[in-house]
C-alpha positions in Angstrom: 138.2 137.0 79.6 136.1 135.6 82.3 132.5 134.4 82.1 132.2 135.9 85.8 133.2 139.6 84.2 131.5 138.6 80.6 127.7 138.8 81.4 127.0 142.4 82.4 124.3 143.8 82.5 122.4 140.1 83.3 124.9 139.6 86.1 122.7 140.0 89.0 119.5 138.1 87.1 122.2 134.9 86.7 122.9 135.1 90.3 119.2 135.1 90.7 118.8 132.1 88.3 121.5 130.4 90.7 119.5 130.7 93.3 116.5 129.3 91.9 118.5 125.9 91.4 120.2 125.9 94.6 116.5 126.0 96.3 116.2 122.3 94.3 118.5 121.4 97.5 115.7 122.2 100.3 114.1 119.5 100.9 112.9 117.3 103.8 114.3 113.7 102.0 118.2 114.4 103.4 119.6 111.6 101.0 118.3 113.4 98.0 119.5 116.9 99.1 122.9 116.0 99.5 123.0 113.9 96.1 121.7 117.1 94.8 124.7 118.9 96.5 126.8 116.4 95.2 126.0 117.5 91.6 124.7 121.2 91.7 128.2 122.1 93.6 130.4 122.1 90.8 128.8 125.1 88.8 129.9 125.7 85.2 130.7 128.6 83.7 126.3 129.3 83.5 127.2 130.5 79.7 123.8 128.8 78.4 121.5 130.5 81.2 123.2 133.4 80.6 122.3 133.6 76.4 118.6 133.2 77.7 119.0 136.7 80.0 120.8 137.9 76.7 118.4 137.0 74.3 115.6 138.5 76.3 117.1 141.8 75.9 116.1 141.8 72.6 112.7 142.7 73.0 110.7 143.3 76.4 113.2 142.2 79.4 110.6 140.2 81.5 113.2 138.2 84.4 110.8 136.9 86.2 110.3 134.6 83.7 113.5 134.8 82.1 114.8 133.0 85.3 112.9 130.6 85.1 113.8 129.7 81.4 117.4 129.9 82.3 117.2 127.8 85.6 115.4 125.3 83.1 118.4 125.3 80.4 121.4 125.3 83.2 119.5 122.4 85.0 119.2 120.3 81.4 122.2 120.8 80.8 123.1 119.4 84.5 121.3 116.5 84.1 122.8 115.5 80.7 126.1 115.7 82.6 124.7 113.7 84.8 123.7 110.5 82.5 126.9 111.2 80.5 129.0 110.5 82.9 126.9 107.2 83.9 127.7 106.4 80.2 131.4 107.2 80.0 131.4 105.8 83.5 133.5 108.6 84.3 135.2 109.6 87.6 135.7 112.6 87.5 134.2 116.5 85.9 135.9 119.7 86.2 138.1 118.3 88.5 135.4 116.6 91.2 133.8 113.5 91.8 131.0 112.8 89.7 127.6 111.3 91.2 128.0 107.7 90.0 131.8 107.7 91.2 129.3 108.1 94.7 126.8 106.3 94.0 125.2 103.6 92.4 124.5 104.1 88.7 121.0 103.3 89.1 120.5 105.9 92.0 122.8 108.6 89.5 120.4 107.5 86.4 117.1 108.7 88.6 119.3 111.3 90.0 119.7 112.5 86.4 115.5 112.2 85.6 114.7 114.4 89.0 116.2 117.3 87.6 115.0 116.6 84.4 111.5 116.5 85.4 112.8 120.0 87.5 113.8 121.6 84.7 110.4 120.6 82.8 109.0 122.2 85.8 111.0 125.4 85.6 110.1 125.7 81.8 106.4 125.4 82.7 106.6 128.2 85.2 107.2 130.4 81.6 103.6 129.5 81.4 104.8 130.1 77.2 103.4 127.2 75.1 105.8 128.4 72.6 108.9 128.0 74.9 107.6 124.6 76.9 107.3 122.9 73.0 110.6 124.3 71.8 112.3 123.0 75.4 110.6 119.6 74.9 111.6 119.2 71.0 115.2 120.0 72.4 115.1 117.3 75.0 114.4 114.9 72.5 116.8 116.3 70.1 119.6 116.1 73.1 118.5 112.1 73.3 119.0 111.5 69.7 122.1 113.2 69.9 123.3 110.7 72.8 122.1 107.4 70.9 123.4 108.8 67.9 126.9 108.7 69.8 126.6 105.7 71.7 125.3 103.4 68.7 128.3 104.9 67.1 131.1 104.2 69.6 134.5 102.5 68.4 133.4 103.0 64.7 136.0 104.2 62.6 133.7 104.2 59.5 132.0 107.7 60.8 132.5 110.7 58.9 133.2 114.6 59.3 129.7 115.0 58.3 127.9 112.9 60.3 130.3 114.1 63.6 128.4 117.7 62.9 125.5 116.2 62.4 125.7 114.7 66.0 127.3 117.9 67.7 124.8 119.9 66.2 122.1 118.0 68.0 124.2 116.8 71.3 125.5 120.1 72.1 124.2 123.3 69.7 120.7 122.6 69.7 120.6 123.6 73.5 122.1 126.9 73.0 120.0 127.6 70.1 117.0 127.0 72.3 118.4 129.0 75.3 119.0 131.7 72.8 115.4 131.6 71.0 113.5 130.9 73.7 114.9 134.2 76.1 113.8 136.3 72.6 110.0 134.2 72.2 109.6 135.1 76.2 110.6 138.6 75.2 108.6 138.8 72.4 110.9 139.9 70.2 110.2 139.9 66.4 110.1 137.0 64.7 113.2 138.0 62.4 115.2 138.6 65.7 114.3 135.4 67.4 115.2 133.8 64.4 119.0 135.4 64.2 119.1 134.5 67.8 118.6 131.3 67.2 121.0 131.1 64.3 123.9 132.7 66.7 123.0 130.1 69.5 123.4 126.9 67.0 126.5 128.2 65.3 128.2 129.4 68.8 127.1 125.8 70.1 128.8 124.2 66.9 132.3 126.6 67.8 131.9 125.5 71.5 131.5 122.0 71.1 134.6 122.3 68.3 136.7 124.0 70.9 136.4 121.6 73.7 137.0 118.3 71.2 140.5 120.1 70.7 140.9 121.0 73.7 140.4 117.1 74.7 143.8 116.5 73.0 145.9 119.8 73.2 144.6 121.2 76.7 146.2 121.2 80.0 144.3 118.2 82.3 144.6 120.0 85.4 142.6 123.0 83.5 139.8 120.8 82.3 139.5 118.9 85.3 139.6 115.0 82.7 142.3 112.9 81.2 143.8 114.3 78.0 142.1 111.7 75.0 139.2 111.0 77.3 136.7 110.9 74.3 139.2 108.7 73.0 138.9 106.4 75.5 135.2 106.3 75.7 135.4 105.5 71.7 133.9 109.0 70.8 135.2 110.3 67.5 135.4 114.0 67.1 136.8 116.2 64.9 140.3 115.9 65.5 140.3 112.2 65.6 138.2 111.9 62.6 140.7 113.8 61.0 143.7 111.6 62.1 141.8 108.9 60.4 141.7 110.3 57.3 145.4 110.9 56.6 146.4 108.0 58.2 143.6 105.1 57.0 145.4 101.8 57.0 148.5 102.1 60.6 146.7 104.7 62.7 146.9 104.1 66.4 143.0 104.9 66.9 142.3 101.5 65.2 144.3 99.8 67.5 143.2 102.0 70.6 140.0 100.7 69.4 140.5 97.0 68.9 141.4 96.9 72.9 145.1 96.3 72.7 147.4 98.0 74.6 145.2 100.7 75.5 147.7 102.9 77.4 150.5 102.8 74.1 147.6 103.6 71.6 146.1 106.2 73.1 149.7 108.2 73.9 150.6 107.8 70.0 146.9 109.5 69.0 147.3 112.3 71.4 151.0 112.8 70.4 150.1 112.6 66.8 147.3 114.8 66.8 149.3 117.3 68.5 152.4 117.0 66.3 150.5 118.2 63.4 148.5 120.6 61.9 145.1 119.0 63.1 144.5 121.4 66.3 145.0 124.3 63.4 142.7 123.0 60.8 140.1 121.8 63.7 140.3 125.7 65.2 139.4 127.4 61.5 136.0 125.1 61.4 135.7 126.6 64.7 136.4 129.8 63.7 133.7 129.2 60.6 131.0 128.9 62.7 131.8 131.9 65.0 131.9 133.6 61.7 128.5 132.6 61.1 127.4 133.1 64.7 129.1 137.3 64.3 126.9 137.4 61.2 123.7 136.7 62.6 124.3 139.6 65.5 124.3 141.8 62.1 120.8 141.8 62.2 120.4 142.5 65.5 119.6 146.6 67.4 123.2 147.9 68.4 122.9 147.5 72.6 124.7 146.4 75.1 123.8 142.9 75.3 125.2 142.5 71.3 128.4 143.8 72.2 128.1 140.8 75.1 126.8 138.1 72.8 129.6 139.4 70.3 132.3 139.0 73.1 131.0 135.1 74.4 131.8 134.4 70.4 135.6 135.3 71.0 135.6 133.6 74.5 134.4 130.3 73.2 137.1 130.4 70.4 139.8 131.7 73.2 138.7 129.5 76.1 141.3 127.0 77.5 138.9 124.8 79.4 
């Protein structure tokens, strides 16, 4: 199943969102047009945008301010890619060089707030006071998120519980609002935008669940980063955290993350991780909350974009990158 053959009948309207952020590119300063080239290249698989167009199929289809919505959560989600890999100082995403492997990190960091103040802009254009205060609340939930995890790094004291905690902010707070916010600029009723929203944080939580396995078990060249690469940034997830709890006292995350013999450490994690059940017992929390994310489409008219919304849930949980 590919997201390019998964969105139907919002197909054309994401091409049209597309658009809309490629334009971000026409402008008269040349250096800033080809950093923004540099980062807009490398699209995704546009699965948040696409929830929006979804979502807004569950009351009155308005895209001409659905696009805008959607260009607004694509671009967010852009520019927290952006920072994040200023951060992680990373080289590389989805198999290209990132801005700061380019540029300076100062010049990546502004990069980053341009199309954060674009996306801003794009929301705005909704002219919804609804959706711009939902989109702002979710910007500043995102930040948390990213302190939350910085502040955090190389501490093996974390727990399962506080790892959701952070994933539900980081990651499935910005499909929830891609979700709710397509149904408030639909004007769906309030009980559907509310089961909307309760599919977009639970299919977020699934997502994010999926790719932290994936960081250990998946196949480099498909994910376009270094197997263990949350690892090395001193990012605990769910797999890891779960390493740590059978193995308290001679576990080789400790060691990864006292600095010694980086290389060794890491190997024995990843090997560990995938020599046991942890992929399996990660997966069925995974699984959980695409349960959860199936039960709030319950609720929802039978139509064509259900069955869609339905078939992202068993995407996510089948995705290998």
């Amino acid at each position: 199943m590919k997201p390019d053959t998964l969105y139907g009948p919002v197909q054309q309207d994401l091409d049209l969102v597309d658009r809309a952020i490629d334009a971000l590119r026409d402008l008269d300063y040349e250096p800033m047009a080809e950093m923004l080239d540099l980062v807009l290249a490398a699209r995704g698989k546009r699965l948040r945008p696409a929830l929006s167009l979804l979502a807004g199929k569950f009351g009155r289809y308005r895209p001409n301010l659905l696009i805008y919505l959607a260009a607004a959560i694509e671009l967010l989600h852009t520019a927290t890619l952006v920072h994040d890999d200023v951060i992680d100082n990373s080289t590389t995403r989805r198999g290209r060089p990132t801005a700061n492997s380019v540029l300076r990190n100062t010049t990546t960091v502004m990069l980053g707030d341009y199309m954060f103040a674009h996306a801003a802009d794009f929301v705005a254009s909704t002219g919804n006071i609804d959706v711009v205060r939902l989109f702002s609340q979710t910007v500043m939930t995102i930040a948390r998120g990213e302190i939350g995890q910085d502040m955090t790094a190389y501490d093996t004291r974390q727990t399962v519980r506080e790892y959701l905690q952070r994933i539900g902010g980081k990651t499935a707070s910005l499909f929830a609002t891609a979700c709710q916010g397509g149904a408030l600029l639909g004007e769906a009723a309030k009980s559907r935008v509310a089961a909307l929203r309760d599919y977009g944080h639970n299919l977020g939580m699934a997502f994010q669940i999926v790719d932290d396995i994936l960081d250990f078990v998946g196949d480099e060249e498909e994910m376009g980063k270094p197997v263990g690469s949350d690892l090395i940034q001193g990012t605990l997830t769910l797999p890891s955290l779960l390493l740590l709890e059978r193995y308290p006292k001679n576990n080789p995350i400790r060691k990864l993350f006292a600095r010694r013999r980086r290389d060794e450490y890491l190997a024995q994690a990843v090997e560990m991780i995938r020599q046991s059940d942890i992929p399996q017992e990660s997966y069925q929390m995974a699984k959980s909350f695409a349960s959860e994310a199936e039960q709030a489409l319950t609720t929802l008219p039978r139509n064509a974009a259900r069955r869609i919304l339905r078939d992202i849930v068993t995407y996510v949980l089948e995705r290998r990158s």
